[in-house]
C-alpha positions in Angstrom: 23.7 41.3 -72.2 25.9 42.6 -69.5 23.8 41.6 -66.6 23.9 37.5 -68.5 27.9 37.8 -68.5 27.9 38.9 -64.8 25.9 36.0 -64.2 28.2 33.3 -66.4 31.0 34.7 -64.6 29.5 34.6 -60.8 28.7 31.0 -61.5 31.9 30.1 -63.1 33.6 32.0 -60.2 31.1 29.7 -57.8 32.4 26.7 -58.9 36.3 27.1 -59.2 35.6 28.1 -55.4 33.7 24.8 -55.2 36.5 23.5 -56.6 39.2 24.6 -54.5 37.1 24.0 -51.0 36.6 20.6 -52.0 40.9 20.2 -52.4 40.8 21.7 -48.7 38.3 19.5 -47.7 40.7 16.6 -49.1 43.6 17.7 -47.9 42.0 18.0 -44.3 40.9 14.5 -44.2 44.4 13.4 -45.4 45.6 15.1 -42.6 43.0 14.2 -39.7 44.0 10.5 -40.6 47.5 11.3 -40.7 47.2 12.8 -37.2 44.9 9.5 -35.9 47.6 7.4 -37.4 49.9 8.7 -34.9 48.6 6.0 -32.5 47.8 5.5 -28.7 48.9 8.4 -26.6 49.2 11.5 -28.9 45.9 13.9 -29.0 44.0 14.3 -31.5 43.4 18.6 -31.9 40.5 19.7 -31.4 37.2 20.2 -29.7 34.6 17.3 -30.2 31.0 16.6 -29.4 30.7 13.7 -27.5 27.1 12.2 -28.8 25.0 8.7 -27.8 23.5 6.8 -30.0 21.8 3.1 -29.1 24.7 1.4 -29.8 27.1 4.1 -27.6 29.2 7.0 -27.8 30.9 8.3 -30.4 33.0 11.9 -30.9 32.3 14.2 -34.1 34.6 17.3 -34.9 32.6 20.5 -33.9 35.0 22.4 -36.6 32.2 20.7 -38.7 28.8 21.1 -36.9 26.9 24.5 -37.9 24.0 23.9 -35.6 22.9 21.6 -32.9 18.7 21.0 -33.1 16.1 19.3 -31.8 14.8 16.5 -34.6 12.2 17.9 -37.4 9.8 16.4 -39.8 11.6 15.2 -42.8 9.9 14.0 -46.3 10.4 10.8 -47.8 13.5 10.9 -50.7 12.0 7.5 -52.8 14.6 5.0 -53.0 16.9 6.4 -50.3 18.1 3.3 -47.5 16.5 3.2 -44.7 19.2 5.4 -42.7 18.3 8.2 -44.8 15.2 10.0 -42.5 14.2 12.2 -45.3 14.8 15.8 -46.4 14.2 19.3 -45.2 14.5 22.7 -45.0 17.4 24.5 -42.9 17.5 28.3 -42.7 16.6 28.0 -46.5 18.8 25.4 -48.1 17.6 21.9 -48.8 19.1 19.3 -46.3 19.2 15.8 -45.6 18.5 13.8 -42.2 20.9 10.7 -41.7 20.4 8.3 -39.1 23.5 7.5 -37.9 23.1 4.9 -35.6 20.8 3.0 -38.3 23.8 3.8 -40.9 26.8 2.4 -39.1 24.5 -0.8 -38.4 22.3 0.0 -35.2 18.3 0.4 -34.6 17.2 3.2 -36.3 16.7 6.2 -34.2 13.4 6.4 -32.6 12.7 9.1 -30.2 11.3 12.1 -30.4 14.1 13.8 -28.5 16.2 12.7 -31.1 19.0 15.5 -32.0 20.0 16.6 -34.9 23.8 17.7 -35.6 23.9 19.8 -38.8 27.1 19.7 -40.4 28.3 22.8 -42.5 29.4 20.7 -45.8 27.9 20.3 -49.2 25.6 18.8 -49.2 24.1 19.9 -45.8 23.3 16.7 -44.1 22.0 16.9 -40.6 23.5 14.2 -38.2 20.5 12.3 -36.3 22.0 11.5 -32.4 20.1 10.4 -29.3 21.2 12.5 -27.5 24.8 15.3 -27.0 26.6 13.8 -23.9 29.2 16.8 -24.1 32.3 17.8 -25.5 36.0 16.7 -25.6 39.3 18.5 -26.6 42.2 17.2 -28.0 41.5 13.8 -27.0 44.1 11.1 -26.1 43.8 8.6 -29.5 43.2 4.7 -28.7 43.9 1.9 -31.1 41.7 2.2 -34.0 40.2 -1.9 -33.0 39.1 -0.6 -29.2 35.8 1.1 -31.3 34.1 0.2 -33.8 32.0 1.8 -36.8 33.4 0.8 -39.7 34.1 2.8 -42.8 32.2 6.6 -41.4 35.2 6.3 -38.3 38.6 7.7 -38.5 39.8 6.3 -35.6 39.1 6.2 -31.8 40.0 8.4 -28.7 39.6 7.6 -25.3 37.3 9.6 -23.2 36.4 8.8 -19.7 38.5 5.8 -19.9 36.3 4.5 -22.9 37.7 4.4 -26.8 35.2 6.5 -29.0 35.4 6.3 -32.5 35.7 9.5 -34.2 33.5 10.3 -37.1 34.5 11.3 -40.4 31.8 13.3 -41.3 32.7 13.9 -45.0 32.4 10.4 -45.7 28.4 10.1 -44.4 28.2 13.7 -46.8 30.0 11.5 -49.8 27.0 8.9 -49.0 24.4 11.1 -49.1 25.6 13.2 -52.3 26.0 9.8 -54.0 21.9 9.3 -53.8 21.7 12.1 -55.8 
């Protein structure tokens, strides 16, 4: 009986801390946009990958990548859009492969040297790039029109004298978590 309580209480514990990193998670965003809102000139904190896709470049927080990998055979989710690759296994945990030039609008990805940027969230969701072009910090912000990429960009930054749109990655997470 006691070892049944212990494990009632470990997963009531689990999700209260579930809970509470998802209000952090929140109140980060709400404050990432707050700091893009600031507009042209201020910089944005942080260091960010600087990844190509078909349609360009575009900069993703490396506060959230866990591991940078060469692309990996995924299996086909049924019903999942197009941009959705399929699903795998990393270091143990189920994951999810997202195109992301294919989900902002672009060709699908279609080289083998494809990259894959895992992101550290719930659920894990592993970012499929062409290619890592490098890293940026605290980068000057641009007006949100110069770049494009719809509702997954938080705004844009300018590096190397071109605007980048800055990827929100919890929202392509809230995409895949809602094919569930």
């Amino acid at each position: 009986m006691g070892a049944r309580a212990d494990t009632r209480d470990g997963a009531g514990r689990r999700r209260a801390l579930l809970d509470e990193l998802r209000a952090v998670e929140r109140e980060w965003v709400r404050v990432r946009a707050g700091l893009a809102a600031l507009g042209p000139g201020e910089r944005l904190p942080g260091l960010y990958l600087v990844v190509g896709l078909a349609s360009g470049r575009l900069l993703l927080p490396c506060a959230r990548v866990a591991e940078v990998a060469r692309i990996v055979a995924c299996d086909p989710i049924p019903g999942a859009p197009p941009w959705v690759l399929g699903a795998f296994v990393w270091r143990g945990r189920p994951a999810v492969a997202a195109d992301l030039d294919a989900r902002m609008g672009g060709a699908p990805a279609s080289s083998l040297d494809a990259m894959m940027v895992i992101l550290d969230g719930a659920p894990t969701v592993a970012v499929v790039v062409a290619e890592i072009r490098g890293l940026a910090e605290d980068p000057l912000l641009a007006e949100a029109a110069e770049a494009p990429g719809g509702r997954l960009v938080l705004g844009a930054c300018r590096v190397d004298d071109e605007a980048l749109p800055v990827l929100a990655p919890e929202l392509l997470e809230r995409d895949v978590q809602e094919l569930a």
